[in-house]
Every structure is written in C-alpha cells, then in structure tokens.
C-alpha positions as CSV (number, residue, x, y, z in Angstrom):
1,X,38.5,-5.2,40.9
2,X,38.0,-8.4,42.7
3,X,34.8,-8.7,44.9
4,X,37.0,-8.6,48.4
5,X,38.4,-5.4,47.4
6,X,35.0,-3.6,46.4
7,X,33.8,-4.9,49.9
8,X,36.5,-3.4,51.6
9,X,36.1,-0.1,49.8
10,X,31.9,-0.3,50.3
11,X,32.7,-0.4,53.7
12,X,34.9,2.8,53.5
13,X,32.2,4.4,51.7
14,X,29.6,3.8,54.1
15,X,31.5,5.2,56.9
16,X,31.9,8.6,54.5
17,X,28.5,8.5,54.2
18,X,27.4,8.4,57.4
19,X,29.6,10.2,59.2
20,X,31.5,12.7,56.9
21,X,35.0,12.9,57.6
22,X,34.9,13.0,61.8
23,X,37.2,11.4,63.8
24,X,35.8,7.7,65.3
25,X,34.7,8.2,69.2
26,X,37.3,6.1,71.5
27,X,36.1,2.6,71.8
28,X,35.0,1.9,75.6
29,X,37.3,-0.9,78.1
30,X,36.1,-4.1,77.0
31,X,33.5,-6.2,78.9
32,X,33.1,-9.5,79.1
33,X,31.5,-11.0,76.0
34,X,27.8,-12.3,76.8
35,X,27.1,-15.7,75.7
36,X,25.4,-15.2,72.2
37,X,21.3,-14.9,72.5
38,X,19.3,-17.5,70.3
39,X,19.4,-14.8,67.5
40,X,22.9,-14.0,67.3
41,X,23.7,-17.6,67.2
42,X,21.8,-18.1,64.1
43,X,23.3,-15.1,62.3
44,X,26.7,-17.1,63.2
45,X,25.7,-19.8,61.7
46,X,24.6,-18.2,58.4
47,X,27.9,-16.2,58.7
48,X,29.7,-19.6,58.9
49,X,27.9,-20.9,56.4
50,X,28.6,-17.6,54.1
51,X,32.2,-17.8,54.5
52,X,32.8,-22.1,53.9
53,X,30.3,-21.5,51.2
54,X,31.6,-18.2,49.3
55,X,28.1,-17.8,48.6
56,X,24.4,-17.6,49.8
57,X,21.5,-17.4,48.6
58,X,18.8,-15.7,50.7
59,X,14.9,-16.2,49.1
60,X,16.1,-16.4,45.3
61,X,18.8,-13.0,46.0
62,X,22.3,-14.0,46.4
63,X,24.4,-11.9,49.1
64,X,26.8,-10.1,46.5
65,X,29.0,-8.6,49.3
66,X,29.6,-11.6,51.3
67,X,33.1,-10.8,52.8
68,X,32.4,-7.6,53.6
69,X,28.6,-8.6,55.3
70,X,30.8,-11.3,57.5
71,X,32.8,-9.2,58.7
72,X,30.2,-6.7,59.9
73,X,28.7,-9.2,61.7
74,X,31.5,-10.7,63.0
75,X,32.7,-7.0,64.2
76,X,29.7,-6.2,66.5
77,X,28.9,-9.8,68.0
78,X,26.3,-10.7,65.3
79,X,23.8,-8.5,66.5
80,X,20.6,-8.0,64.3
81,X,18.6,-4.2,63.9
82,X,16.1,-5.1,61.2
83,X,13.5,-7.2,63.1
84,X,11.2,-4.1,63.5
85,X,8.9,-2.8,60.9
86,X,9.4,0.4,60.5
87,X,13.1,0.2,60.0
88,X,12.6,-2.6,57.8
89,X,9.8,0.0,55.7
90,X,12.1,2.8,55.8
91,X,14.6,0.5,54.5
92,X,12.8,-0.7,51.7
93,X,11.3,2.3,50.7
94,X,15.2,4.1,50.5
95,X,15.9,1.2,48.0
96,X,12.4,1.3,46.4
97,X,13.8,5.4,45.6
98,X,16.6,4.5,43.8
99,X,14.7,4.5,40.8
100,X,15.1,8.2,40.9
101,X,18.5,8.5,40.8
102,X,18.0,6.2,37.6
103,X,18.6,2.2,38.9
104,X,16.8,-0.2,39.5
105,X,15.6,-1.5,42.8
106,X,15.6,-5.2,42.2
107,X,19.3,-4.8,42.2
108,X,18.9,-4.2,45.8
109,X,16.8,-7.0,47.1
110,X,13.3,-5.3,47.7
111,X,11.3,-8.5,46.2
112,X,12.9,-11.2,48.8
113,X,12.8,-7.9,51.4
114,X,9.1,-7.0,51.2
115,X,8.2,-10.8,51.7
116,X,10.3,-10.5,55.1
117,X,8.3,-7.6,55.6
118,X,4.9,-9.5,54.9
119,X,5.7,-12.3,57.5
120,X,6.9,-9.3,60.2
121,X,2.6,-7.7,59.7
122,X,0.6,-7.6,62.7
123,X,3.2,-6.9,65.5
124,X,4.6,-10.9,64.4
125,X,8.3,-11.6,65.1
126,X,10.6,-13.8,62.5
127,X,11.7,-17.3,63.7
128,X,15.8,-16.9,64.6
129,X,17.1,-18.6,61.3
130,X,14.4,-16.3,59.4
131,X,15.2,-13.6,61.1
132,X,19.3,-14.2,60.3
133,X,18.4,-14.2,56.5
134,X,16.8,-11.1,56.6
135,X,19.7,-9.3,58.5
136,X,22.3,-10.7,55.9
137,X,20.1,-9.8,53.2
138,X,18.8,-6.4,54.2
139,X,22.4,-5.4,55.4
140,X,24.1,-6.4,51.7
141,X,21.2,-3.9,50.3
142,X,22.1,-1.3,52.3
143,X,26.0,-1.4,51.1
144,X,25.0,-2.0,47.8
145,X,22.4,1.1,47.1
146,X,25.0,3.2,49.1
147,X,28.1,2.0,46.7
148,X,25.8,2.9,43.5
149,X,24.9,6.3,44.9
150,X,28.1,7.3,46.0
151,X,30.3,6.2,42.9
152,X,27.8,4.6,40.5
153,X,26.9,0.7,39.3
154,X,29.0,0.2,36.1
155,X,32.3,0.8,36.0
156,X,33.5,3.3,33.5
157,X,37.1,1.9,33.3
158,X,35.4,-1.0,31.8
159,X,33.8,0.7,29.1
160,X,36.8,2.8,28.2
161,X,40.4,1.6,28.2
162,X,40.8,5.7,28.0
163,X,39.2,6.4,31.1
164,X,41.6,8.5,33.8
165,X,39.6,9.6,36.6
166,X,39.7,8.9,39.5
167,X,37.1,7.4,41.0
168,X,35.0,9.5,43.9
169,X,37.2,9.4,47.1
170,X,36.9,7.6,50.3
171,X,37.9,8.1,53.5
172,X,40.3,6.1,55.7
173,X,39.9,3.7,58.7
174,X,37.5,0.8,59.7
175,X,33.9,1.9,59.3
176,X,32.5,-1.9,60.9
177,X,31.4,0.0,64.3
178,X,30.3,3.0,62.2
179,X,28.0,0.8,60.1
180,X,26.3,-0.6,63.1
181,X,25.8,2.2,65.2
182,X,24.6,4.0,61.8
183,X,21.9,1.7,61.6
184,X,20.9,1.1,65.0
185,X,20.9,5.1,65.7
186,X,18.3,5.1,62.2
187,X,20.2,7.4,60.2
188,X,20.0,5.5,57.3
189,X,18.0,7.8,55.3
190,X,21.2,10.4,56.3
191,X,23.2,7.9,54.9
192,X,21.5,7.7,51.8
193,X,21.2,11.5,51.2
194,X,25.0,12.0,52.1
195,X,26.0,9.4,49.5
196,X,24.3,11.2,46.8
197,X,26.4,13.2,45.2
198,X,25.6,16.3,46.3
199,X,26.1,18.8,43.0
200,X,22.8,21.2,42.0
201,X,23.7,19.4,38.7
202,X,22.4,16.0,40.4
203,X,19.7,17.6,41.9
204,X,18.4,19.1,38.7
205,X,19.1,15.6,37.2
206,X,16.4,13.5,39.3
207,X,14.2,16.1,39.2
208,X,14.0,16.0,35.2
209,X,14.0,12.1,35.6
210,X,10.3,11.9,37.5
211,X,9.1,14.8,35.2
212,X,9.9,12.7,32.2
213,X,8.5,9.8,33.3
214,X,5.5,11.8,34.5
215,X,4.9,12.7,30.9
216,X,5.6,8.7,30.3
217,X,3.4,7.7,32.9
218,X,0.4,10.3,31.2
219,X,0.6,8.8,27.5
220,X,4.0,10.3,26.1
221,X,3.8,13.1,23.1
222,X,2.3,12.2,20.0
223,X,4.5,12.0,17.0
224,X,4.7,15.1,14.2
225,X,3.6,13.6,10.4
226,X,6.5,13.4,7.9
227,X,5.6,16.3,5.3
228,X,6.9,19.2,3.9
229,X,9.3,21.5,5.7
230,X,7.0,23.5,8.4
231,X,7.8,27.2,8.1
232,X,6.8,30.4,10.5
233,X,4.0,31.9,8.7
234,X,2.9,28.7,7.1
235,X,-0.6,27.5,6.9
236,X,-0.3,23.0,8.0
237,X,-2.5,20.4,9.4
238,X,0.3,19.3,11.7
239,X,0.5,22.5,13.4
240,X,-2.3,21.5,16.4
241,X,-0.1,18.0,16.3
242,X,3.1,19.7,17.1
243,X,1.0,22.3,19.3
244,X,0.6,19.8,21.4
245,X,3.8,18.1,21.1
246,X,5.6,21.2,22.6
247,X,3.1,21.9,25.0
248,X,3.7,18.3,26.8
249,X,7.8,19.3,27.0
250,X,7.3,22.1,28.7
251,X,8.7,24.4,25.5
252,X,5.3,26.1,24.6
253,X,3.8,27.1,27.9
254,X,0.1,27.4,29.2
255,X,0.6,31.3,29.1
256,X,2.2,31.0,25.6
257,X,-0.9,27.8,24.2
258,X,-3.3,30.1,25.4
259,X,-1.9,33.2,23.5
260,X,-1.2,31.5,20.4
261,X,-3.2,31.6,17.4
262,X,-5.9,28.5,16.8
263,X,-6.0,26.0,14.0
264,X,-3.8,25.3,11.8
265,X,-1.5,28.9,11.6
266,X,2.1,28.2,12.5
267,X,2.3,31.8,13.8
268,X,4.8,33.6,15.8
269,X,4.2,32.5,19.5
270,X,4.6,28.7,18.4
271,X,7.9,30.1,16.6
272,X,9.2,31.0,19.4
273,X,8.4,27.3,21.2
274,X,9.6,25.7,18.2
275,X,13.6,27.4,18.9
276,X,13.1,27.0,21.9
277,X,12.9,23.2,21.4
278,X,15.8,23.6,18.9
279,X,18.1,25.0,21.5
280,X,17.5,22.3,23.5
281,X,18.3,19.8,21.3
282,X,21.4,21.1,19.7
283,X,19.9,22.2,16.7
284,X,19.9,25.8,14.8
285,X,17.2,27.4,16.2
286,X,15.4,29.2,13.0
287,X,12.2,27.5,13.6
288,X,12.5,25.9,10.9
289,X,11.0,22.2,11.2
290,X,13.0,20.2,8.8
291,X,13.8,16.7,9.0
292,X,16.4,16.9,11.6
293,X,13.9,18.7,13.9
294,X,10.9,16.7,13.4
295,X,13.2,13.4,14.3
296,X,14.2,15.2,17.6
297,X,10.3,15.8,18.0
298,X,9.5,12.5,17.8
299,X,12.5,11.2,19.6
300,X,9.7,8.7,22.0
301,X,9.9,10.1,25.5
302,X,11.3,6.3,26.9
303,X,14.2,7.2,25.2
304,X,14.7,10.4,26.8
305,X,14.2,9.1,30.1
306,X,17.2,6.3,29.1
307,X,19.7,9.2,28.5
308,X,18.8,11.0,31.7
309,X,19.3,7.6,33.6
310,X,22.7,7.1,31.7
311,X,24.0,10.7,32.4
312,X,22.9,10.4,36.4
313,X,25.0,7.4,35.8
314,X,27.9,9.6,34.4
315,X,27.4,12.5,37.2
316,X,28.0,9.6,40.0
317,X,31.5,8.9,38.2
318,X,32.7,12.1,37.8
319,X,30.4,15.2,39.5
320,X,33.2,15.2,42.5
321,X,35.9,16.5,40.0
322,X,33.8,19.4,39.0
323,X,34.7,21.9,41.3
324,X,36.9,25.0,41.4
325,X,38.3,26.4,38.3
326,X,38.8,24.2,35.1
327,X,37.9,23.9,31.9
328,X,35.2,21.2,30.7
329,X,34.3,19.8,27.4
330,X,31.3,18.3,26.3
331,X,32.2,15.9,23.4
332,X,28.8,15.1,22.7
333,X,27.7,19.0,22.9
334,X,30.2,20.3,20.7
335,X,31.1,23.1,23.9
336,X,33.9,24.0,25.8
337,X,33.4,26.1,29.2
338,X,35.8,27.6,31.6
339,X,34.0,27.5,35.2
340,X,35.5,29.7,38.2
341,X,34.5,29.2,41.3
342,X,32.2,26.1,40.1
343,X,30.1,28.5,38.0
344,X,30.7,28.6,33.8
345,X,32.1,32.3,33.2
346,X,32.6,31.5,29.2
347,X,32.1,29.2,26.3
348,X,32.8,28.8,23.1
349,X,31.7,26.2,20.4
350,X,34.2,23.4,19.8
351,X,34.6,20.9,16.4
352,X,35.9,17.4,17.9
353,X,36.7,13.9,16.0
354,X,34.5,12.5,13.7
355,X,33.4,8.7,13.9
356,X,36.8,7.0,13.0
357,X,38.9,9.5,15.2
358,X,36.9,10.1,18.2
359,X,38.0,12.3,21.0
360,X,39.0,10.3,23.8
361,X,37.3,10.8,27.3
362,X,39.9,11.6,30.0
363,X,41.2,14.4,32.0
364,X,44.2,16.3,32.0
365,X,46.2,19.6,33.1
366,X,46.9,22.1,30.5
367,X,50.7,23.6,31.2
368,X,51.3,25.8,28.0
369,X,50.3,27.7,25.3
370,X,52.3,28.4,21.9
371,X,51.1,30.8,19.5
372,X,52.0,30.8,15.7
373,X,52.7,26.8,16.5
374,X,54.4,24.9,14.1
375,X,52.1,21.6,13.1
376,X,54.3,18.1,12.7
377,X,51.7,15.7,11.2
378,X,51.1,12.6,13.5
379,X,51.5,8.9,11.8
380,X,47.8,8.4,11.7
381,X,47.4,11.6,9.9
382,X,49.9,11.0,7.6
383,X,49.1,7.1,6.3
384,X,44.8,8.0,6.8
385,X,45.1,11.6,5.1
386,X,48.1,12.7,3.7
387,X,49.8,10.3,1.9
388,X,47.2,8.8,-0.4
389,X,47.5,13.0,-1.6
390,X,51.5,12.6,-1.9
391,X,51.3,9.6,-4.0
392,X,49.1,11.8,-6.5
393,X,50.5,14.7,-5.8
394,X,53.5,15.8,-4.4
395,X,52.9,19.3,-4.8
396,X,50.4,19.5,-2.2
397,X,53.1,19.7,0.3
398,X,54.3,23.5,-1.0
399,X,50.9,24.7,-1.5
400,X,50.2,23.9,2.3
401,X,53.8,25.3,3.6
402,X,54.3,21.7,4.7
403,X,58.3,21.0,4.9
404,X,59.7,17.7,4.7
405,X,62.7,17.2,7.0
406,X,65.0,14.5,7.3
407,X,66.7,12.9,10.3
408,X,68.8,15.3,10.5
409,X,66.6,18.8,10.2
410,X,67.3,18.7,6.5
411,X,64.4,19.8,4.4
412,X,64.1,17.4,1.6
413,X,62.0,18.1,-1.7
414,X,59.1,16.1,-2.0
415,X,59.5,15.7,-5.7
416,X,62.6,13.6,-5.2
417,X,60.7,11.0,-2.9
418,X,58.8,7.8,-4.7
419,X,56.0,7.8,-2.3
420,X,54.1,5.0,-3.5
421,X,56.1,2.8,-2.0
422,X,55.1,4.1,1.3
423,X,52.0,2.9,3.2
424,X,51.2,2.0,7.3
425,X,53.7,-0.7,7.4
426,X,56.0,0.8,5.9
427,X,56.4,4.7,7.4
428,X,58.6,7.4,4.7
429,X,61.3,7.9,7.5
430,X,60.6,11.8,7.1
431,X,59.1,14.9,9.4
432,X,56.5,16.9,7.4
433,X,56.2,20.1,9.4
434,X,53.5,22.9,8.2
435,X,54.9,26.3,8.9
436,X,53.2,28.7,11.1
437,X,50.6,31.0,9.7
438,X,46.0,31.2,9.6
439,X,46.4,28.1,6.9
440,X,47.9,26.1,9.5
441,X,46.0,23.0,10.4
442,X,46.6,24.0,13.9
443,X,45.3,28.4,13.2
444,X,46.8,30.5,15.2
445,X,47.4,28.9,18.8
446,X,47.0,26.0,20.5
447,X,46.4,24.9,24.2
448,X,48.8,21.5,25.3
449,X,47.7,19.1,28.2
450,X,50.0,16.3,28.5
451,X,48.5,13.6,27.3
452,X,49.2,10.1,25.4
453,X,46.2,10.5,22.4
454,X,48.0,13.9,21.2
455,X,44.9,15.5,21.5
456,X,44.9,19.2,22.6
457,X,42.6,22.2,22.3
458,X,43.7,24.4,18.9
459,X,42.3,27.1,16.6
460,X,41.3,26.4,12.9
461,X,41.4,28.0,9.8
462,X,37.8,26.1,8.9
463,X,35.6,28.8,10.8
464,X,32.5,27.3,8.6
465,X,32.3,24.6,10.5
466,X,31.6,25.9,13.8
467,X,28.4,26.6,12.3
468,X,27.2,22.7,12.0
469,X,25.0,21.3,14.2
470,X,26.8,18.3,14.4
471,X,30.8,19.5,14.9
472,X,32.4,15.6,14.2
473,X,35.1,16.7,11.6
474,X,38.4,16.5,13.3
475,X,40.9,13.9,13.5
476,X,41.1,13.7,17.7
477,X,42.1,16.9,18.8
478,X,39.0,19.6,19.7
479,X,39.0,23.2,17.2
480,X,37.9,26.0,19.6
481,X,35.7,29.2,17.3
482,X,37.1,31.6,20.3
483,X,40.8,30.0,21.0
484,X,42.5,33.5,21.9
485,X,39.8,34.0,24.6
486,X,40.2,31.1,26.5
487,X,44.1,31.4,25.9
488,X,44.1,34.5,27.9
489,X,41.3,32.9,30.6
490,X,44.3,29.8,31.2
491,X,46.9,31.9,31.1
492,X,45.5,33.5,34.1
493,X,47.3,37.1,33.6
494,X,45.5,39.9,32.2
495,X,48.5,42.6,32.7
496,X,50.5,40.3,30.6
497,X,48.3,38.4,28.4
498,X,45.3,39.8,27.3
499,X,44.1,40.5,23.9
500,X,45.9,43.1,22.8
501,X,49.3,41.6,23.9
502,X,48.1,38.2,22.3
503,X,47.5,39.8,18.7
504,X,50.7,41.5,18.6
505,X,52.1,38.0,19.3
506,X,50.7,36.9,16.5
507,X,50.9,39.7,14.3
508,X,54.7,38.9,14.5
509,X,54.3,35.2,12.9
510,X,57.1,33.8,15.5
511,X,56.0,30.6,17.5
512,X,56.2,31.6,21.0
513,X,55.5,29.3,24.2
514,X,54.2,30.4,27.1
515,X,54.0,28.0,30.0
516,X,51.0,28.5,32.7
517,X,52.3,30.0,36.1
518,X,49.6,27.4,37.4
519,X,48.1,24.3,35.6
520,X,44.3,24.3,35.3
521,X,42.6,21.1,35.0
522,X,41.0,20.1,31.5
523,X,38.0,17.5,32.0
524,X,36.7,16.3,28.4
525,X,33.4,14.6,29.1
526,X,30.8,13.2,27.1
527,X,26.7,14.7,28.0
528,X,24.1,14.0,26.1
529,X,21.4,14.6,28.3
530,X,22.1,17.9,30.7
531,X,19.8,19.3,33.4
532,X,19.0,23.2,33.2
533,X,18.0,25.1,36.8
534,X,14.9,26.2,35.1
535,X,13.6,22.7,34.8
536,X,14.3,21.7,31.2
537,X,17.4,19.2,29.7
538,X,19.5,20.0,27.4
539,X,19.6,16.9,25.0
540,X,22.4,15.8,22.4
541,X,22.8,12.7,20.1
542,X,25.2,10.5,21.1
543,X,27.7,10.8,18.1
544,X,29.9,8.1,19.3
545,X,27.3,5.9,20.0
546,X,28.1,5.2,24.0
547,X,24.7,5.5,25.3
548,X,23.5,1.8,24.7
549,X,26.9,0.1,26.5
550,X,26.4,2.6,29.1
551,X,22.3,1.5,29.6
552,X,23.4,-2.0,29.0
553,X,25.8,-2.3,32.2
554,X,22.9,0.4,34.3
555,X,19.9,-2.5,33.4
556,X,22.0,-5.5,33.6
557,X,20.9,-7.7,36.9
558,X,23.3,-6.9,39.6
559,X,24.0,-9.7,42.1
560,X,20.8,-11.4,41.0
C-alpha cells in the first residue's frame, strides 16, 4: 500500500475513532478568510516545505504521514492546538501508553516531543517556526498511535501471501474538520480508547502484558535444575525451586504456598499447581515434570511477554471478525470452537499439518457437509506419500479400498501400471479414489469451506493422535476428535440433523451431501499466547515458527 493511500485511510480511521459512525454537523456560510497570524504562516511554510520536499525531518523524527498531515493543515487554515502544556502532556503520555497494548512509543515521536515539552516549562511559549515543528510532528503521532491501535503496525498480508481478511473497517467521508475539532475539543484520550479494539479478549490481553512484565520488572522466575523426572509423592531438592517458580505465575497461590507441605516433599497441593501450569501450556496435565514441562518452566519470562505483544498484535488484525456465530480454529492450540452469540458453546481437539504441510491462515464459509465422503488423493499427496508406496507396492492400493480410475471413470488395476516411471514432473494421468468407510483417510464426514489450499475440517480414523500434545501430523487439512458434533452444530437443524439421524446416515455407508440452509463463517487463526478472564494466559509453542517475523516487523523502527 503506497504511503498516500495509508494517509488517506489514517485519516478515515481517525474520524471512526473519534466520532463513531455519526453523521458530520453542517458546515456554517463561509466568512471571509483572516489574514494568517504569525503562527499559521509558519506552519505554511513547513507545509510548503513538506510537500516540494516529500519529506521532513522534525528534531531527528521524520513526518511519516506527510500527505495526509498537509492536508489537515491545509483543511483548517493551518491552525496549531499543541502549544499548551497540558495537551502536549496528555499527548505524550497517550503515546508513552502504547507500550501496553504491546508497541513501542519511539515509533511515535515521544523523544523529539518531550524536548518540545521541555522548552514549553515555566508558562514559556515556542518561537512560531518552533512552534510549527511541534504541530507537524505531534499531529503525525497522533495518526500514527491511532492507525496501530485500530488495525495494528505490521501488515499481515505481508507476512502471509495466504492471508484473506479483511482488514478492520472504516468509515466513509472526509474526517480533516473531524480531526481538528477532535483535538481542539481534547478528546484525544476518547480517541485513543475508541480505537482500541474493544473485545474483553483485548482487555484481558494488556492486562496480562503489565502483569508479565511486573514479574519481569521484580527479577523473573528462577529456572527448575535438569534432573530426574519429578513425580507426586517424590522426595527432590528442586521441589522449593519449582515452589517458587509456580508461585511467581500465579499457578500455586498464597492460599495454596501456605497450605502446602515444606521442604523438599512434592506433595499433593503443589500437584495440583503443577497441572495447573500444564493446562496452560498445552501440555498433559498428570503432574508429571518431564522434560517437556520443565522447558515450559523455564521458558524466561521476556519471552512470554514477546508472545503476548505478538498476539495483541494479531487481536488488532482480526478481533473485529470475531463476533456472532462461527467457528474458530486455533492452529497453534490444536482446538476448534463453535461460538454463538460471541461466546464458545463447544470444542473439540483438532490434528492440523505438520511442518512441511502447514495449515494455511485464512477464513472461509463452510456451505456443506457429506457424510460417508469418498477421498480423491490431491497431487501433493500422491507424489509426497503415495507413490514412493506404489512403486514398492502396488498392492497397497486394495488394502486401502483406494480405486484407480481413468479419464473416463474406468477403474484400472494397479498391477498393470509401471509406476516407476512416474514422479512430480511427470503425474500417472489417473484418479485414485478411497471408497467410503472408518479406514477412510477422510472417517466418517467432513465439513467443506470453499477454499483454494483444499483444506477442510474432517474426521479420522487415527483417534490416537488426538491424544498428543503437539497435534502436527496432517498433510493441510484439520482432523476434528468430535466431527459429528460440530456437523450437527453447522448444520444448524436439530429436528433434522441431530445425532441420531446422523448415525443412521452413516450406518447406511452411502455418501450423502447436505448443503447448509445458511453458511457459517470458519476463521482458522494462529494463538500462541491467549488471555483467560481469570487473569492467567493460555500459552502455546509456535509450531510453525511465525512468532519471530511477526516480533521482527512489531520492533522494527517505524518512520524513524
């Protein structure tokens, strides 16, 4: 997006902000213009200067919205509103905040402001020229903080060519009179807290941020000592070391240190803790501290304050599509969740693509459902998985009721074909079609969302591995453990389709499609940190390894 355009659009946003949706109040009979006053004329002058120039550079910050800060000025006679203190302290004080939605307030100027502010001590008025630089400058902050609230600093499209959301929306009309009387009325901290996004989820979010860097701020946890596997019931001298651990996350609670046993005992009350912690973290919580717990332990808190930053990040992109009824899931937290209503009503543990194949990020609509479905394998299936198998064996085909048909629907036996001299250049110009059935790559049912990744939402005949902590096994497509139930909560009509009537579907073995009366929207997102109301996060490991670009683009100087 070119630099013009995002002005334009900051501008948009700031009249959202600030106003909501209201209709503009009609614009008065014009007067005669005054002569401009010794200030104005020097903001015109910088504003000339901005626009022969392209650029400006105000105390060591460059004006990064300069089209869109001319025109303001140009749209209400160059008239300055940050010459007085207080405004200029509230000002800097809303930027300085920004930390706690997760950025970083030299993005928005506050060094080169708070010397302005210096100079302004003691009841002192600026000198005209400084006085323009500090209305250019302190007027590009303001659009800038309120862009990266309201739709966030990096852009997701460009770490993902798969990304299909839409980004959050604006209203329509010219916002230039808006923007001025918006900061000459002093609802700019309004402004701010309307361009939040304004989900409990966000909320919860900046909350958990200062309470992690609290615990930062007072020394961080201590680490837990590699040794043997730490069992309820076990006698360890790590136990006061991870005693303490749990107690600075919140997971063992004064109540609950107070209660438990002293020394080195790993008894029952720090059991508890201990799954606790394990829930948390996506672990099985059996309270047994292996090394895949004692990593998450010792996970330093720094770290856990990057992922909250990076998700806030994430919950400016996309928190405005998360209303209403829809289903959502969470790559990284191997979940699926149908919401009604905004509120989760079910879930049900999902397997999605392993390293190689990962899921794609991107929403959809599902339309239809087909029980007993048929499975025809994809081209990337077939040269990654299948045919190395054919070439050694062609009998694997029959053993998995896979059928090879022809151009023409003709099934064609697999022993007659010389498969090695197939490979990904060079496609075998056949269909290989596994008949319906609980073998079926596919189980039982799947759930179809039009979409160019043929990835959908499916049973699977490999229940075991809903019981991983880490569910990266499939090739794309995302294996639900409790597919019928959400095929009945999509398909939306209990008279018709509910349990009962679904197994006697499949108890026929006949493929039948069912097409939703009404779509409902599929978001597939990617968490891996997640606020809870009580206080805590839920944290994941990033299995696809997207956190660093992501905190990359967040740190990276903007407009510096």
């Amino acid at each position: 997006m070119s630099s013009r355009l995002l002005a334009g659009l900051l501008l948009a946003l700031l009249a959202s902000v600030a106003f909501g949706q209201s209709a503009a109040t009609p614009a008065p009979a014009a007067a005669p213009a005054p002569a401009l006053g010794p200030l104005e004329e020097a903001v015109r002058v910088r504003i000339d200067e901005l626009r022969y120039a392209g650029d400006l550079d105000v105390r060591g910050a460059r004006i990064v919205l300069g089209d869109v800060v001319a025109r303001y000025f140009e749209g209400q006679g160059f008239r300055g509103h940050w010459g007085e203190a207080a405004r200029l302290d509230e000002l800097i004080g809303l930027l300085a905040g920004l930390r706690d939605d997760g950025l970083e307030p030299a993005d928005y100027h506050v060094e080169a402001l708070q010397t302005f502010r210096e100079e302004l001590r003691g009841g002192r008025r600026l000198a005209p020229q400084q006085q323009a630089d500090l209305e250019l400058l302190a007027t590009d902050a303001l659009l800038l903080g309120l862009s990266h609230l309201y739709r966030g600093k990096v852009d997701p499209e460009k770490l993902s060519s798969q990304w299909n959301y839409a980004a959050r929306p604006l209203p329509e009309g010219d916002p230039l009179a808006r923007l001025a009387e918006t900061v000459a009325a002093g609802r700019v901290r309004e402004a701010f807290e309307r361009a939040r996004p304004g989900h409990r989820w966000y909320t919860q979010g900046r909350t958990a941020l200062a309470a992690y860097r609290a615990i930062e701020a007072a020394g961080g946890w201590p680490n837990l000592p590699d040794g043997p596997v730490l069992k309820p019931g076990s006698e360890d001298a790590r136990v006061p070391v991870l005693r303490q651990r749990l107690q600075v996350s919140g997971d063992l609670g004064p109540a609950e240190a107070a209660a438990a046993a002293p020394g080195n005992l790993y008894d029952g009350v720090l059991e508890t803790a201990v799954k606790r912690f394990q829930e948390r973290h996506g672990l099985t919580a059996d309270g047994v501290i292996g090394p895949g717990t004692r990593a998450a332990l010792n996970v330093p808190v720094g770290v856990r304050i990057d992922q909250i930053r990076v998700n806030l990040e994430r919950g400016r992109w996309v928190l405005h599509e998360i209303q209403g009824e829809f289903v959502l899931v969470d790559v990284a937290g191997f979940v699926v969740t149908y919401f009604k209503n905004d509120e989760p009503v079910w879930n049900s543990r999902v397997v999605v693509g392993r390293d190689s194949r990962e899921t794609p990020i991107f929403k959809s609509k599902i339309t239809y459902v087909v029980f007993n479905p048929t499975w025809t394998i994809p081209p990337g299936i077939l040269v990654k998985d299948k045919l190395p198998i054919l070439k050694r064996d062609p009998g694997y085909l029959k053993r998995s009721r896979i059928r090879v048909l022809d151009s023409r629907g003709r099934e064609v036996d697999p022993y007659s074909v010389n498969w090695s001299r197939y490979s990904a250049g060079n496609l075998p110009p056949y269909q290989f079609v596994q008949d319906p059935g609980p073998d079926n790559a596919l189980g039982l049912v799947k759930i179809m969302f039009p979409n160019p990744y043929l990835v959908y939402l499916h049973d699977s005949p490999a229940k075991s591995l809903f019981e991983r902590d880490a569910r990266t096994f499939s090739s794309g497509c995302i294996r639900v453990e409790k597919p019928f139930e959400l095929a009945e909560l999509v398909l939306g009509d209990p008279v018709r389709w509910n349990q009962a009537s679904i197994g006697k579907v499949i108890d026929s073995g006949k493929t039948q499609t069912v097409n939703l009366a009404r779509p409902v929207p599929v978001l597939i997102l990617y968490w891996t940190a997640q606020p809870r109301p009580d206080g805590q996060v839920l944290f994941r490991n990033d299995v696809y390894a997207r956190d660093a670009a992501t905190l990359h683009a967040l740190d990276a100087p903007f407009g510096r």
